[in-house]
N, C-alpha and C positions, 0 to 999 in steps of 0.2 A: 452739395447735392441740390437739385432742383424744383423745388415747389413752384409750379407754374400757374396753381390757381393763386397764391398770394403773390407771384409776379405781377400778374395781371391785373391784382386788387391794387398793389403798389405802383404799376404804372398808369392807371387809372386817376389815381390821389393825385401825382405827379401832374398827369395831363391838363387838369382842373388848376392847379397852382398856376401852374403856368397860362391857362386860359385867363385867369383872375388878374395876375399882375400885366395883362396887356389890355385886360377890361378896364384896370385901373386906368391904366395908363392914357385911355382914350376916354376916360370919364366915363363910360355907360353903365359901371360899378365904383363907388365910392372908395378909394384907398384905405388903406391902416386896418382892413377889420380882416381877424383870421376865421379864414375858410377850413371848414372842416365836415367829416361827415363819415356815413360805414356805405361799403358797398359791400354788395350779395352777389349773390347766386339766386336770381329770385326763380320760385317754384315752375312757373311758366316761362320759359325763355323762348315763346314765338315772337317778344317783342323784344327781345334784347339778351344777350350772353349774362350780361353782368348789368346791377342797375345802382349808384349813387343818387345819395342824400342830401347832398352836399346844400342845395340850393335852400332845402328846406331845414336843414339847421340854422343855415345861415341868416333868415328871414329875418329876424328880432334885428342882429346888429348891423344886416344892411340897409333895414326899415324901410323893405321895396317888400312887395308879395314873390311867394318862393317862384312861382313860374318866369318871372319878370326875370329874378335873378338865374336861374338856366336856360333860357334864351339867352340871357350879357355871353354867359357860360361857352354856351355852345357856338356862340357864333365868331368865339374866337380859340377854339381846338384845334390842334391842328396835330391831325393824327400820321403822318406821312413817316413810313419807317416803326409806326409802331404797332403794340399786337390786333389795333382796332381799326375796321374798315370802315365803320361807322357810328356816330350818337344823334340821340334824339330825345328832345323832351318832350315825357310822358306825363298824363295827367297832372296836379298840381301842383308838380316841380321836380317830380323824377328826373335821371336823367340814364339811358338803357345805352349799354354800348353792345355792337356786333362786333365779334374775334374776326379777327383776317387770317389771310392764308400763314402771315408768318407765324404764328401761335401755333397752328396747327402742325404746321412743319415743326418746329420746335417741340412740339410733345414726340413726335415721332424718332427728332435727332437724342431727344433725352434719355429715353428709354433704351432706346441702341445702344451708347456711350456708357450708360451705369449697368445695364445688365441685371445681374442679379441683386446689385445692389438698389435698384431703383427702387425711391421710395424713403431712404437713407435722408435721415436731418440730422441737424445738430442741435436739436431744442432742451435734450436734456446731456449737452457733453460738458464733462468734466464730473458728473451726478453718479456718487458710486450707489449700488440699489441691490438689496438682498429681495429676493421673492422667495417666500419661504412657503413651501405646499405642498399638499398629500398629507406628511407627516401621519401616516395610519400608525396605529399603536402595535409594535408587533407581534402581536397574541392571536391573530388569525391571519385569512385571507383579506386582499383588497376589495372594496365593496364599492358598490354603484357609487356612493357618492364620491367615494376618494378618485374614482373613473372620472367623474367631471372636475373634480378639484383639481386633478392632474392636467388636464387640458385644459385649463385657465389660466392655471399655473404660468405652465408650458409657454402657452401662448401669449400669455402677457412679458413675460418674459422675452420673448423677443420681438415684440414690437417697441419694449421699453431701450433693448438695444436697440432697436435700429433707430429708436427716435437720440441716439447718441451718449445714451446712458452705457456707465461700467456696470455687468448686469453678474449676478451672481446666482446661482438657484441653490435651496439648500431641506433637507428633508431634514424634519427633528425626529429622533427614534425616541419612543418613551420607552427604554429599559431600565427604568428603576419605578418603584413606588408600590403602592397597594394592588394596581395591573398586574405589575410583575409577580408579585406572590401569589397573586389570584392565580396567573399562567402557570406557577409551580406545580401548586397544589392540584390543580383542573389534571396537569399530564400523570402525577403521582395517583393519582385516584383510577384511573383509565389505565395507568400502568396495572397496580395492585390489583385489580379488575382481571385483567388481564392472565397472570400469574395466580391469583387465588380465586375466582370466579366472579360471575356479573354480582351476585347474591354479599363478598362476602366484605365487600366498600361498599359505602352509599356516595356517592357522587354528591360536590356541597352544591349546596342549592343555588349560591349565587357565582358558580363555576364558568366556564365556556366548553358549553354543550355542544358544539361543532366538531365533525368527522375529522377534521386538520388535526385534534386532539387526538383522537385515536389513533393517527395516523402516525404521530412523535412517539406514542407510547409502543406501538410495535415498533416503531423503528430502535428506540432506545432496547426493548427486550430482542431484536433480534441481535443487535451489537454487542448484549451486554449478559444477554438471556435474565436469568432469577436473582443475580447478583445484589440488588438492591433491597432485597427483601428483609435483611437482618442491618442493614444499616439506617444510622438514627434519622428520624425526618427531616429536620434544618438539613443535615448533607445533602440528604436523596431530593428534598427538592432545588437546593441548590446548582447539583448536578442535572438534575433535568433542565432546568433553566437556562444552566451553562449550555447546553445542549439545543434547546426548543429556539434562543434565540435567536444564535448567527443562523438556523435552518431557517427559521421562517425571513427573518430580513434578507437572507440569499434568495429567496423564492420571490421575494418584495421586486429587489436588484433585476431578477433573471422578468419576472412581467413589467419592469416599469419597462427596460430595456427593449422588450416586445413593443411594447407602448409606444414606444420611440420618443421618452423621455429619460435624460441623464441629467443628474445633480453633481456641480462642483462640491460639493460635500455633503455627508450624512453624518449629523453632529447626535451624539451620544446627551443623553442626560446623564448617565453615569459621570460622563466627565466632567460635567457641572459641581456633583457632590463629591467626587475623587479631587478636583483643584481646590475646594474650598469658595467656591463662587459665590454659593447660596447663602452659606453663612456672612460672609462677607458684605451680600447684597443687606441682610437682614441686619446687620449692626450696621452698615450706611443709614438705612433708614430710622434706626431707634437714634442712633449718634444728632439725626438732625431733627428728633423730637417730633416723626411723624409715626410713633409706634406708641401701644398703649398695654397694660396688662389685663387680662380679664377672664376668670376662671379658670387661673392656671395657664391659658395660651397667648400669643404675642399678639397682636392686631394692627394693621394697619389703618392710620387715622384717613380713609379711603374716600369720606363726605368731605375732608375740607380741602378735596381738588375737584369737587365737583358730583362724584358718584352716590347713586343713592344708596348704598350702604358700607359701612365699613369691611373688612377683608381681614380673614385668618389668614399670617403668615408660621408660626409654629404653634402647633398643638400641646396638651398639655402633658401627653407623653411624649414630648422632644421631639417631635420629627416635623420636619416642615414641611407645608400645603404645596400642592401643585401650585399655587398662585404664587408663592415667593419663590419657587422654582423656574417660575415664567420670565418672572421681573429680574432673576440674575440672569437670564438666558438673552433676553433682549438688552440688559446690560453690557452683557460679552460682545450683544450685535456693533452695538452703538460703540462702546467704550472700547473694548480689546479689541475691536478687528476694523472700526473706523469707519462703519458704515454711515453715510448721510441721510440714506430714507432707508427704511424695512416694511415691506407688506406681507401680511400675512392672508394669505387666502384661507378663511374657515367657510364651513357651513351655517345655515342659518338657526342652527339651534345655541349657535355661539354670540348671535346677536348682543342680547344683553351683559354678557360676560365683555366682549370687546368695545363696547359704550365703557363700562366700569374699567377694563383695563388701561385704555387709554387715556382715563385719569391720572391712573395711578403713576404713569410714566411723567406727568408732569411734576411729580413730586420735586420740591425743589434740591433736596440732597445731592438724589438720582445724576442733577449736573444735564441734564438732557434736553434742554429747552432750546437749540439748536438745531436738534434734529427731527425727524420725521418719522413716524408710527403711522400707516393708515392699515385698512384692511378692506379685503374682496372678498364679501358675504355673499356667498351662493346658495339659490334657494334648493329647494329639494324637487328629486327626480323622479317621476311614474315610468315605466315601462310599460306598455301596452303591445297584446297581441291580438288581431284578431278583434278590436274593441276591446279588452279583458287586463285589468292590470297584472303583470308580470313580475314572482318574488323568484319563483324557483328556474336552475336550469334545466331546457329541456334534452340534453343530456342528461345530466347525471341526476335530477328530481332533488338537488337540494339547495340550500338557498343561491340567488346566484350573486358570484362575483366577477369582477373586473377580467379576468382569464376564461372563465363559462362565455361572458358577453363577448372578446375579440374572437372564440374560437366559433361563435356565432354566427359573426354578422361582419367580422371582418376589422383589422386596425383602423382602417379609411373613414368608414362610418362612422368608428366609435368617439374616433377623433374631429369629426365634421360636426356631427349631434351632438355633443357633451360641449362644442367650444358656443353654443347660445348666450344668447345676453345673461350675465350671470344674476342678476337681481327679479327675475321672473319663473317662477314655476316651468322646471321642462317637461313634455308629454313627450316622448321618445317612443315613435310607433316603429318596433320591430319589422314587423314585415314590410314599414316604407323604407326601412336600413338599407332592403337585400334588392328591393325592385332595383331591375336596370331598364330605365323610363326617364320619360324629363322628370315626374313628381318627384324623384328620390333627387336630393339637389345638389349631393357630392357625386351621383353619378353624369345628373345635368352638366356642373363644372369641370369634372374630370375628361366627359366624354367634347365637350366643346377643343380643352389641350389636345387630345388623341383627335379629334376631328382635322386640327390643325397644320398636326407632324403629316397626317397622313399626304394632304394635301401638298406641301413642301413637299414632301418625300418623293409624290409621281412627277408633280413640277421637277423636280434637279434632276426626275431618270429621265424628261425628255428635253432637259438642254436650261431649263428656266432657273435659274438662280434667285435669291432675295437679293436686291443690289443695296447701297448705302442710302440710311434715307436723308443724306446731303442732295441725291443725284435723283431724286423722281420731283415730280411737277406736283406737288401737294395741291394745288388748284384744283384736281382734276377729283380728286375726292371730297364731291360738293353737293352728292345726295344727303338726308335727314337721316339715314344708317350709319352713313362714312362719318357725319360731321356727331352725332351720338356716343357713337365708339371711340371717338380722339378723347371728347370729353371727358369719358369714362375712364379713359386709359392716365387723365393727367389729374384722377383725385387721389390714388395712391399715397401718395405723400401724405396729403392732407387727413385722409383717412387713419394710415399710422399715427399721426401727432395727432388728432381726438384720441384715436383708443389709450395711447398711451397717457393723456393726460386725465383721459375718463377714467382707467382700466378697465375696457370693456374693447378687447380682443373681439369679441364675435362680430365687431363692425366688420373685419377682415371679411366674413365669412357673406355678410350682407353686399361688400362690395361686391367680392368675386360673382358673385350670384347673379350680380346686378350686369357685370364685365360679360359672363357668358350670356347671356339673355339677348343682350347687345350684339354680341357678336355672332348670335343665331339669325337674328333678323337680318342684319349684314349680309351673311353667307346664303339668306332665301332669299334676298331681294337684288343681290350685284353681283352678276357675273366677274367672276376671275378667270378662269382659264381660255375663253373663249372673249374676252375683251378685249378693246385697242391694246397695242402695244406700252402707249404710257398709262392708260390705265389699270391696266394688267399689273405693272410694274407696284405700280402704287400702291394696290391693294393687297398684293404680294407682304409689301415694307408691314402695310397695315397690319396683317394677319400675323406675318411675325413678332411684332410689339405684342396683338394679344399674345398669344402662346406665352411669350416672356413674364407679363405682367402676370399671367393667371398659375403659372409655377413658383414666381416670388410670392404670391398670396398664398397658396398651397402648400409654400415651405414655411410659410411664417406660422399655420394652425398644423405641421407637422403632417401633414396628407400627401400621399404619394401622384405624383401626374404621368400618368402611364401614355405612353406613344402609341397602342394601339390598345381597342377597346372590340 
């Protein structure tokens, strides 16, 4: 697949090597010293597409001043046949190249030939890679933050494939632990409530107070009616558990699905302590004398990998921590299933917990010093209405969740807004969700594709086709809109390999933004249907490349590109 801005970086290098060994060669550069240097994209390109260094690295070991050595440079390039019409040295040894029409042509034949795949590297293939997120505990509904979790997820996730990784997405269900009994007891008390009146249970104080509660407890009495009433407690809350939790993880399944998010797997923690993992994991680590005794409970010696504190892995009535449940669970990643990196997207209240975790994986027993632990800490989310920050729905006046907010504002939005840079505070203004305007900027992007088809669509009813863009005269698109919009159309690539090597998806969301914006000023400033013939054609090809590019960005943050708006 075709990265045509590090083409260009790369034929650039090239051009300069070969200017150097013919500067040698006529003496007006001294032989034997290696040339080298970075070229950009520099911020102002009215002097140049791309600008090299070369001359001013090189300065010390040609021991000439850098401008002296890009004149040698320049006066012996010779660009015929290649992406650049022109170079020139700038100020004290820059040296700026202008793109020729073949480049241009070349982004357009790119994009045609890959299609949906354009965009498509191979930077991380052969690279198997778990993205593990959401993982909401399922004791309730999904909530705002697990809303944006999902969509970073999601989205990271497939930019990590397309940059040619084996990608894997996987939800951790917490069904076992102190949650889990909590969840019990919480439905049994709202049941018996129910059955014997408000007055004649006290509800425990550190329960889950949420109507989803009540709502498991009628449903169990209406399935089962009084039945539970004389049977011992360890049963009745077991039963309701059996009961509360493929409900609520199927309601999980049925909104992520909404979401237009699916996981190759939803891995159980039960199945962690039903194989014997934890235990396992926890005598690996005593076995290689990184565990210690203390008050009855086990400890992990956690400061001498690093962390500033040590770590309970069993307690001193036998059960073990979520923490040593963690460390066999990323064991399984690593060890049973073969993965090479695992990212975990938490929220930012997990900050310090994943500093300390990521120690603890270096333990040396663990065996894991091969592979790769990172994590995508996302901060936390406001919702604003109206100026006013937003808890409750306003449907239903109770707090709001991830299902309140799509039946709000819509899947598009929720998945536009939540794919932000993950490391910055998001302010989520509601009402800019629903505007259909340029400010709302999924409806800005969306409405540029629907502007697009539309256009096509009256073009082909009156005879006009998109031809191959082998076959138009790329020349001819040579205003600062046309020459903008190629531009824009050939950082896709580039764009995916940052996000993926940042994890920072939302650059998707920055391009596309940036792609319609482009291709708005395009469509107010250059006539298409009433142009020459060849440039009619041209701008045609043009216009279709957008369309393409701005539905593979829109498929990659999950957002739908409607044809007509």
């Amino acid at each position: 697949m075709a990265n045509l801005i590090e083409k260009a970086k790369r034929q650039i290098d090239m051009l300069l090597q070969e200017a150097y060994g013919r500067a040698a060669e006529k003496g007006t550069l001294p032989a034997g010293v290696e040339l080298s240097g970075i070229v950009e994209i520099p911020k102002d390109t009215r002097n140049g597409d791309y600008a090299a260094n070369h001359a001013m690295g090189g300065a010390r070991a040609f021991r000439m001043p850098p401008r002296k050595i890009a004149e040698a440079l320049a006066a012996e390039l010779q660009l015929e046949d290649s992406y650049f019409s022109a170079a020139e040295v700038a100020g004290p040894g820059f040296m700026n190249f202008h793109l020729a029409d073949k480049w241009y042509g070349e982004v357009l034949e790119v994009v045609e030939a890959e299609g949906g795949e354009y965009g498509r590297a191979d930077t991380r293939t052969g690279e198997r890679v778990m993205v593990e997120f959401v993982s909401a505990n399922p004791t309730g509904p999904m909530t705002i933050g697990n809303a944006r979790g999902g969509v970073l997820g999601d989205s990271l996730a497939s930019v990590l494939d397309l940059a040619g990784a084996d990608v894997w997405r996987e939800f951790y269900v917490n069904d076992a632990g102190n949650q889990v009994d909590l969840f019990g007891r919480s439905i049994e008390a709202r049941y018996l409530q129910l059955v014997l009146g408000e007055d004649a249970v006290t509800f425990p104080e550190d329960g889950y107070h949420g109507d989803d509660i009540r709502v498991l407890a009628q449903l169990i009495r209406e399935r089962d009616g009084d039945a539970y009433i004389s049977v011992p407690e360890e049963e009745r809350r077991r039963v309701f558990v059996e009961y509360g939790l493929p409900h609520n993880i199927a309601l999980m399944r049925e909104h992520l699905e909404r979401y237009r998010i699916g996981f190759d797997q939803w891995f159980l923690e039960s199945d962690l302590h039903k194989s014997g993992a934890v235990e396992e994991t926890v005598d690996i680590l005593t076995k290689g004398g990184h565990t210690y005794e203390k008050d009855g409970a086990l400890w992990l010696r956690n400061t001498d990998f690093g962390a500033d504190k040590d770590e309970v892995l069993r307690r001193a009535n036998g059960f073990y921590t979520y923490y040593a449940v963690d460390i066999a669970y990323h064991r399984n990643k690593f060890v049973d299933r073969g993965f090479d990196r695992v990212i975990d997207v938490w929220g930012a209240d997990h900050h310090g917990h994943a500093i300390r975790f990521a120690a603890s994986m270096t333990a040396p027993a663990l065996g894991l010093q091969d592979k790769k632990l990172d994590f995508l800490i996302m901060q936390m989310v406001r919702l604003t209405r109206n100026g006013e920050t937003v808890k409750v729905s306003k449907r239903t006046g109770k707090a709001l969740t991830l299902n309140d907010l799509m039946d709000e504002i819509g899947v598009d939005a929720c998945r536009f807004f939540f794919n932000a840079k993950p490391d910055t505070h998001l302010e989520f203004d509601l009402d800019l969700a629903v505007r259909q305007d340029s400010e709302n900027p999924v409806y800005y992007v969306q409405y540029a594709h629907a502007r697009i088809c539309s256009l096509l669509s009256l073009l082909a009813e009156e005879g006009l086709v998109v031809r191959s863009a082998k076959e138009i005269d790329v020349s001819v698109l040579n205003t600062e809109q046309e020459r903008e919009l190629l531009k824009q159309l050939s950082l896709l690539p580039e764009e995916i390999r940052l996000a993926a090597r940042d994890y920072d998806p939302s650059r998707i969301n920055r391009y596309v933004m940036e792609l319609a914006a482009r291709f708005h000023r395009f469509y107010n400033a250059c006539h298409i249907r009433d142009a020459e013939p060849a440039v009619r054609d041209a701008r045609l090809v043009l216009s279709a490349a957008v369309r393409q590019v701005i539905a593979v960005c829109l498929g990659i943050i999950g957002v739908s590109a409607p044809e007509k708006m």
